[in-house]
VODRENSE-290237 format. One record per residue (C-alpha): x, y, z. Coordinates in nm, 4 decimals, padded with zeros to 6 digits. Layout:
<sites>
X Y Z
...
</sites>
This chain:
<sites>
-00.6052 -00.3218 00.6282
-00.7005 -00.0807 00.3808
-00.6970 -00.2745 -00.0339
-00.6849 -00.6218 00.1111
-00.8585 -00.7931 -00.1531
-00.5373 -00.9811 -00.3750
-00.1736 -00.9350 -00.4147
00.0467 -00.8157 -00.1121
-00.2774 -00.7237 00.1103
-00.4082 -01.0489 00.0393
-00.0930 -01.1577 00.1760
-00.0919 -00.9355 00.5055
-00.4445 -01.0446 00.6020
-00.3602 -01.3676 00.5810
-00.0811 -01.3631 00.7615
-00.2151 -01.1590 01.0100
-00.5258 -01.4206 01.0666
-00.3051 -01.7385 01.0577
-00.1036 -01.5544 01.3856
-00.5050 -01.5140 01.5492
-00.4933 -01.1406 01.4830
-00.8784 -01.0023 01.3916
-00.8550 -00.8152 01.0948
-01.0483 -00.5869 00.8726
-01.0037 -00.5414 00.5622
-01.1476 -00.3254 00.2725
-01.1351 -00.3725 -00.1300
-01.4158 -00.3514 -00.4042
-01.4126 -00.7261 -00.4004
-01.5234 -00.8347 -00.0452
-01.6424 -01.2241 -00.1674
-01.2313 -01.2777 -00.1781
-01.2312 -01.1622 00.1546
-01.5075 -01.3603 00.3335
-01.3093 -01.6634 00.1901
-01.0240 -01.6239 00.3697
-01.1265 -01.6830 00.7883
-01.3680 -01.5725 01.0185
-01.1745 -01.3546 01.1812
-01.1285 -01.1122 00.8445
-01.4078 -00.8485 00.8418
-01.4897 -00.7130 00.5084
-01.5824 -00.3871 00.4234
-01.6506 -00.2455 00.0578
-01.4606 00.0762 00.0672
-01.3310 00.3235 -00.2541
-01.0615 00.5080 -00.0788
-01.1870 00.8023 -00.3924
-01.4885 00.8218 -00.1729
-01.4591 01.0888 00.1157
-01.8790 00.9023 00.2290
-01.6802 00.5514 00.1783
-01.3810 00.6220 00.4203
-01.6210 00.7746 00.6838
-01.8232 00.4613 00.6454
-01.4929 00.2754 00.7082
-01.4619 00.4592 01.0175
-01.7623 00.3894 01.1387
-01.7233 -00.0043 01.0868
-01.3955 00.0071 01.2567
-01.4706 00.1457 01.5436
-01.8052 -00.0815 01.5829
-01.6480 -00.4165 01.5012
-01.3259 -00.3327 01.6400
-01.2975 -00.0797 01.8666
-00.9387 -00.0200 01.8759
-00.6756 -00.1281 01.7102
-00.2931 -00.1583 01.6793
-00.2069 -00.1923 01.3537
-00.3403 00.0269 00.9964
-00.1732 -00.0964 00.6547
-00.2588 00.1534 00.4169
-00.1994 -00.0852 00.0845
-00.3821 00.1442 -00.2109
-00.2538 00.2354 -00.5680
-00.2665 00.2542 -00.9314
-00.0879 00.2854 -01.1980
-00.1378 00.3282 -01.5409
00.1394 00.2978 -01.8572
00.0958 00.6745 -01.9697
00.3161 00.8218 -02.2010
00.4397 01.1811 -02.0483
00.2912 01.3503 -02.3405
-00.0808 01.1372 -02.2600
-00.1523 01.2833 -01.9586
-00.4649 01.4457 -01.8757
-00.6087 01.6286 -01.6099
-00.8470 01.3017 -01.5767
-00.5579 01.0656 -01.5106
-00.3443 01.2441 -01.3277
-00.6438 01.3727 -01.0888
-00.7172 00.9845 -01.0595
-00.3157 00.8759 -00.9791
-00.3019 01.1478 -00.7010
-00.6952 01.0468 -00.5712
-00.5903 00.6654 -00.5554
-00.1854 00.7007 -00.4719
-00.1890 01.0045 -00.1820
-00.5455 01.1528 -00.1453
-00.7185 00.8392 -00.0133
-00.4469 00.7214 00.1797
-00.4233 01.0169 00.3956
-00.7633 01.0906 00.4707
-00.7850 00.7425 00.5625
-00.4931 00.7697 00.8217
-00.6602 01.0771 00.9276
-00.9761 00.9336 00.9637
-00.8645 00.6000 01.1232
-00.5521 00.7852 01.3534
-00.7860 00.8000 01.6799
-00.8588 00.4340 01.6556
-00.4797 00.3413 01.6928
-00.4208 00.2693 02.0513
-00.1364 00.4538 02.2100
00.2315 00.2507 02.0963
-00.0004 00.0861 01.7510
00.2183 00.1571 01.4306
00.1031 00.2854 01.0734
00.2602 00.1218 00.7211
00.1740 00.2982 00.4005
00.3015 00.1184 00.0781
00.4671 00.3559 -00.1769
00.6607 00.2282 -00.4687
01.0486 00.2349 -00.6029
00.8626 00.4088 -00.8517
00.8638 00.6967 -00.6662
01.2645 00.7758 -00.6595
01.2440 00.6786 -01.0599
01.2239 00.8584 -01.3769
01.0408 00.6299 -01.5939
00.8730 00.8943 -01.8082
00.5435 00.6205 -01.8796
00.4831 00.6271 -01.4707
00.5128 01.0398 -01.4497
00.1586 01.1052 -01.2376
00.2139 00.7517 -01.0264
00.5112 00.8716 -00.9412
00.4665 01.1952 -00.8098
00.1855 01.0504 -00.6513
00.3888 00.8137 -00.4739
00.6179 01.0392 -00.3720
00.3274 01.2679 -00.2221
00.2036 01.0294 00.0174
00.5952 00.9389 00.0786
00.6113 01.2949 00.2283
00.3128 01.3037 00.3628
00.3557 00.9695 00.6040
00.6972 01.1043 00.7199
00.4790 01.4366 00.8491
00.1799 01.2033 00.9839
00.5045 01.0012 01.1619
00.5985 01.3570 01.3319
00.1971 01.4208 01.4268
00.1775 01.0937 01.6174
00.5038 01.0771 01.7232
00.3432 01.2259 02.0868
00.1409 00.8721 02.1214
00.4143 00.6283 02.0518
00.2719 00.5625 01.6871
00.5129 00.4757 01.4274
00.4309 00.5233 01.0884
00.6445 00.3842 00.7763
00.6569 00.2703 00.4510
00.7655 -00.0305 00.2560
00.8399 00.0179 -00.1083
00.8188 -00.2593 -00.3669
00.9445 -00.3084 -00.6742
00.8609 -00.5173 -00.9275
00.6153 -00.7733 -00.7776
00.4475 -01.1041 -00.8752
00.0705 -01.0221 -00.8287
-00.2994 -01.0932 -01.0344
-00.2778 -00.6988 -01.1669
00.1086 -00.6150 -01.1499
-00.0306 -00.3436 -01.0057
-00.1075 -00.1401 -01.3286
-00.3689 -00.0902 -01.5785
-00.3258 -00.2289 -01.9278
-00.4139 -00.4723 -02.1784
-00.2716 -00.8710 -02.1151
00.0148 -00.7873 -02.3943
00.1328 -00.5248 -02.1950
00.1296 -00.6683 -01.8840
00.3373 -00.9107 -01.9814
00.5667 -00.7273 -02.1719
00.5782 -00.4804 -01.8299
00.6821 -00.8139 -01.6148
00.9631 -00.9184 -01.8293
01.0762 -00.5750 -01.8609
01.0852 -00.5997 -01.4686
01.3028 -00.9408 -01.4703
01.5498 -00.7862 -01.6768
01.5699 -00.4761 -01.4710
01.5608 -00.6694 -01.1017
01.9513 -00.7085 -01.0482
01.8109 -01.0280 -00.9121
01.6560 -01.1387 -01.1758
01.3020 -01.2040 -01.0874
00.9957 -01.0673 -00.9173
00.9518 -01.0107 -00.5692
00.6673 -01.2550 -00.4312
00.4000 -01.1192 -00.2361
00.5059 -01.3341 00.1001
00.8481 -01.1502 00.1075
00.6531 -00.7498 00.0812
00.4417 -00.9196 00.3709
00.7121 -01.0063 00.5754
00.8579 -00.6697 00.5440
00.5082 -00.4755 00.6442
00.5023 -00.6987 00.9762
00.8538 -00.6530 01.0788
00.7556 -00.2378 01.0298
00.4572 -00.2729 01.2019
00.5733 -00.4964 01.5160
00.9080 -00.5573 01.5499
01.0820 -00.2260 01.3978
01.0143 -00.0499 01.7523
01.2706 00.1897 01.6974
01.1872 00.3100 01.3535
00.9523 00.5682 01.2431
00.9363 00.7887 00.9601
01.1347 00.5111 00.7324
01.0978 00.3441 00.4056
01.1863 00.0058 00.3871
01.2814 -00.1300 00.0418
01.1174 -00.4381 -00.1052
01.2805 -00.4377 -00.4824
01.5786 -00.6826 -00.5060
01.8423 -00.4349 -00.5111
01.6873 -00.2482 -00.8377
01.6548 00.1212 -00.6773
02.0662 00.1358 -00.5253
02.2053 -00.1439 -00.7813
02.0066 -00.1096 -01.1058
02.2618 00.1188 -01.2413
02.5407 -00.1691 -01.2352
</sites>
């Protein structure tokens, strides 16, 4: 479990260690994670940090050994005017949002026994054209591509590897960075654009990364939708 520490990866770890699975799980804030049971290993990890995801390999393969199941769960976003991006941000949307989150796979891919199964989470954002999202959505659609190719590289081992892609979503950051005010202007500008009229919780993304990752054996390569109906019926 790769950004573990709140919000839908909170969820997945917890789920995954009320079923008895052993998990391990990375984020900047590891006391959240020691909270949770004794079966959740946490590691400090900065998927930015080519010496941090070796060091993640290295603690997975000790405490683990092998293991079925990788949830890449990493990304940022930050309200950016098209006209206000710099080489700074954008370098930092693509680091966080496809960079990380493939050398991670990469770096984690040998672990994953023979038949395990890969999720990376992506974002509706990433079919959009919201022009204050314009480097977090490339980004997202980068490592979109990108897990459809790692699907065809482990296709040989009986790996699957998909995505699930939220929309709007109650969490702790809304997943972007800005100021209180705008957060909350940014969630009820995400009511009013949900054709169902509210945020997604963080127990319904869950659900959807464990049906991709255990009982979707017959799907690889997909993207699995998490946004009440606002990427195919936000138009009506």
């Amino acid at each position: 479990m790769v950004g573990g520490t709140h919000g839908i990866g909170r969820a997945v770890v917890e789920a995954l260690a009320e079923a008895g699975a052993e998990v391990l799980a990375t984020g900047r804030n590891v006391a959240a994670l020691q909270e949770m049971s004794p079966a959740v290993h946490a590691v400090r990890s900065d998927v930015t940090d080519m010496a941090d995801i070796e060091r993640l390999g290295r603690a997975a393969a000790e405490r683990l050994g092998q293991v079925d199941f990788v949830f890449v769960n990493v990304g940022t976003a930050t309200i950016e005017p098209f006209e206000a991006v710099t080489q700074e941000s954008y370098d930092r949307a693509f680091s966080v949002n496809a960079k990380g989150p493939f050398f991670v796979v990469q770096r984690l891919a040998w672990l994953i026994a023979d038949g395990g199964s890969i999720v990376f989470t992506t974002s509706v954002a990433e079919t959009g054209g919201g022009s204050v999202f314009t480097a977090y959505s490339g980004a997202k659609a980068a490592i979109g591509a990108m897990a459809r190719c790692v699907a065809a590289a482990l296709l040989p081992r009986g790996i699957r590897v998909n995505m699930v892609s939220p929309g709007f979503v109650k969490t702790p950051t809304m997943g972007i960075v800005a100021s209180d005010e705008d957060r909350a202007a940014f969630e009820k500008l995400g009511d009013e654009l949900t054709p169902m009229k509210r945020h997604g919780q963080v127990e319904e993304v869950a659900a959807a990364v464990l049906f991709l990752a255990f009982e979707a054996t017959f799907t690889t390569g997909a993207t699995l939708t998490v946004d009440g109906g606002a990427r195919y019926l936000g138009a009506s």
